[in-house]
N, C-alpha and C positions, 0 to 999 in steps of 0.2 A: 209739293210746295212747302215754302218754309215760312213762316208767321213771328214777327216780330213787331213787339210793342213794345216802345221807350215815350216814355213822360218828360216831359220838359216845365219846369217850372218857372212862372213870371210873375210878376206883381199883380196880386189877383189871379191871373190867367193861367191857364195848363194844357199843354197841347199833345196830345196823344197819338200816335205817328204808328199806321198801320200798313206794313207791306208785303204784299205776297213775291214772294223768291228775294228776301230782304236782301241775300246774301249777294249781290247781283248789283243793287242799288246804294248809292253813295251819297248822304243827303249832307250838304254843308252847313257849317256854325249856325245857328240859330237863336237869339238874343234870350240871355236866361233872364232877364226882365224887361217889362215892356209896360207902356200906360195908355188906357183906352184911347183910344181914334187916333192911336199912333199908327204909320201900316208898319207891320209885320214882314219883314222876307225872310225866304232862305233859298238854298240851290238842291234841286234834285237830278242827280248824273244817273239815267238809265240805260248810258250805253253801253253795258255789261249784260243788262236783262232778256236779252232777245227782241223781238221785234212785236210793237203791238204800238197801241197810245197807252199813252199817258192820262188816266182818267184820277180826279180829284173830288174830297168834299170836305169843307169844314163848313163844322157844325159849330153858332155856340152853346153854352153851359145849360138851353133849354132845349137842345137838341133838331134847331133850327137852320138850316144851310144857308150860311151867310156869304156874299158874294167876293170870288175869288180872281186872280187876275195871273195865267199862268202863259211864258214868253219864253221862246228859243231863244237860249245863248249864243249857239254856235249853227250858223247854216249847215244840216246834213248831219247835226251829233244831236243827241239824245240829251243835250244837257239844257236845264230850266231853271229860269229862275221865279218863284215862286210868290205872289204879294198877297196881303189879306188883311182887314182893317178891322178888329174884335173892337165894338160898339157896348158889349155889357162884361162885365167881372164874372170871374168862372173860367168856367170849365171850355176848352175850347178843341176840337179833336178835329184830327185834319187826316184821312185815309189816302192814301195815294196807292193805287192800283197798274201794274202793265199789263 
């Protein structure tokens, strides 16, 4: 498996983006600033990575899993679009697993 971690910085917020077989998965633009009880999206394309789900958590900045809201794009593709509403400043780390 391959293991990649990239930080993304926002106004107050940081989101920490962990993927196993990263090389596989395509994740789209994702707002390099944001402001509390804004939601958050981005797109995650797994249809490269083989077959499984798609399992997810953010956490925020106390290491707390904060409620996420993840929707097929496309009927039959692997591609998601991703929502989540960070309610405190910090640290905010979001894993996405296949």
């Amino acid at each position: 498996s391959i293991y990649l971690s990239t930080q993304f910085h926002t106004l107050n917020l940081h989101f920490l983006f962990v993927f196993i077989d990263a090389s596989q998965i395509v994740v789209g633009d994702i707002v390099r600033q944001s402001v509390l009880n804004d939601t958050v999206e981005f797109t995650v394309d797994a249809g490269r990575a083989g077959f499984g789900n798609l399992e997810m958590a953010i956490k925020d900045n106390e290491g707390i899993i904060i409620p996420s809201h993840v929707s097929q794009l496309e009927a039959g593709a692997a591609k998601f679009l991703v929502t989540f509403t960070p309610n405190l400043p910090g640290t905010h780390t979001v894993h996405i697993y296949i």
